[in-house]
C-alpha positions in Angstrom: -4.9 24.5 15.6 -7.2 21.9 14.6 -6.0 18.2 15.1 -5.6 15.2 12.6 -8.4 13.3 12.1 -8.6 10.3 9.9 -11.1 7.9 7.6 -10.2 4.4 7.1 -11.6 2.8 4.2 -10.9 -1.1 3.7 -10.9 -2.9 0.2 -10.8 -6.2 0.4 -10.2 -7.0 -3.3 -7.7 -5.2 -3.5 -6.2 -6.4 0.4 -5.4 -2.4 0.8 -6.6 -0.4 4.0 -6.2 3.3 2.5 -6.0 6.4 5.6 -7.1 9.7 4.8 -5.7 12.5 6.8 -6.2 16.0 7.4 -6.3 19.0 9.4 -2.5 18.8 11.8 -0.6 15.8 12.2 1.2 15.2 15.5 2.9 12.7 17.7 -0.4 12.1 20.0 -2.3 11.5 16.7 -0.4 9.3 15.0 0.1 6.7 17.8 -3.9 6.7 18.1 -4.4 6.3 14.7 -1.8 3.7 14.6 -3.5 2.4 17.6 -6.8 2.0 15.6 -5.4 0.2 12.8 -3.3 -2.1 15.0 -7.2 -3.3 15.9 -8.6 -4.1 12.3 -8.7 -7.4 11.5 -7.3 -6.5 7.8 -4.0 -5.2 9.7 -3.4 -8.1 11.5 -4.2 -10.3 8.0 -1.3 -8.0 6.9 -3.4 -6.0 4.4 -1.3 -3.2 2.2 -1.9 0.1 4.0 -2.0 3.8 2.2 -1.8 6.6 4.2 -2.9 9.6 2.1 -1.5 12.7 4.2 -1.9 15.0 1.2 -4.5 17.1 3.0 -2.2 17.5 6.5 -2.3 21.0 6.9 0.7 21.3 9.4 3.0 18.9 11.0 3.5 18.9 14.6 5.7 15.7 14.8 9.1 15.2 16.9 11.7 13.3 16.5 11.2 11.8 19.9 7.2 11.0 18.3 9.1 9.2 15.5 11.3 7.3 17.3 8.5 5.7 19.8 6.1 5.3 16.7 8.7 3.4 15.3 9.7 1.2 18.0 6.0 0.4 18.6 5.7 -0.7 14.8 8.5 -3.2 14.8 6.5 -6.3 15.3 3.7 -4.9 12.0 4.6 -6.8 9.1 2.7 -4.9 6.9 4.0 -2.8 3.6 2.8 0.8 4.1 3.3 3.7 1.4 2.8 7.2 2.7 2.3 9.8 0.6 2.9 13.1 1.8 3.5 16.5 0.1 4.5 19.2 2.8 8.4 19.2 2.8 8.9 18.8 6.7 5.8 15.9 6.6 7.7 14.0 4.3 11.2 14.2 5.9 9.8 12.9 9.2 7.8 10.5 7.4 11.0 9.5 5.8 13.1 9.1 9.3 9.8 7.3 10.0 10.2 4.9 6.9 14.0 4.6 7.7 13.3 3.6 11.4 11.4 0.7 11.0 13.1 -0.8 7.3 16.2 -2.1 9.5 15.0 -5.4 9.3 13.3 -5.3 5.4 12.1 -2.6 3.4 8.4 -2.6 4.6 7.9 1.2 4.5 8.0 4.0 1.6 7.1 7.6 1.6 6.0 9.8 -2.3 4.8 12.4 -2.7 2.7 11.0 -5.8 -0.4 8.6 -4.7 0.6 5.9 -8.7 4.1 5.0 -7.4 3.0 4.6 -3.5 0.2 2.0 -4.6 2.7 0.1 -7.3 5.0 0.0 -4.3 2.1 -1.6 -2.4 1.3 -4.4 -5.3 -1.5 -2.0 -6.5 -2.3 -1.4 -9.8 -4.1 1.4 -10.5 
């Protein structure tokens, strides 16, 4: 099984910090990469952020993984769009999404990369 590994690419025009995943997603992976993020100066200036998961191979996430991932992003203000095509990926990235919008909607999850970035104030 080979782990998630991730490329972060920052646009500054366009305020939008786009993630792109592959290889298997889990709990450990996510809170790193969420870890890395939480350190770029663009996330803390509340930049748009994309995660393209498109290329996940499998998902290895628990609901336990979502709920801790979600409690650690409750102080983010950032909008994030996910967009995710494996069935199970997007249902947890949905509980995900559904975690952390108790306060405002903040968090989306497509399965099509046009809507995710309009959702994010990007066009095209």
């Amino acid at each position: 099984m080979s782990t998630e590994s991730s490329t972060i690419q920052v646009d500054d025009g366009r305020r939008l910090i786009t993630v792109l995943m592959v290889g298997t997603a889990t709990d450990a992976g996510l809170m790193a990469l969420m870890d890395r993020l939480r350190t770029l100066p663009e996330f803390t200036n509340r930049y748009g952020v994309l995660f393209d998961a498109r290329n996940i191979g499998e998902v290895h996430v628990t609901g336990d993984g979502i709920f801790i991932l979600a409690q650690a992003s409750q102080n983010d203000g950032n909008r994030m769009a996910t967009v995710v095509v494996d069935r199970f990926g997007f249902g947890m990235a949905r509980m995900y999404a559904i975690s952390v919008n108790w306060k405002c909607d903040r968090v989306a999850v497509f399965n099509d990369i046009q809507p995710a970035l309009q959702f994010l104030g990007i066009s095209s």
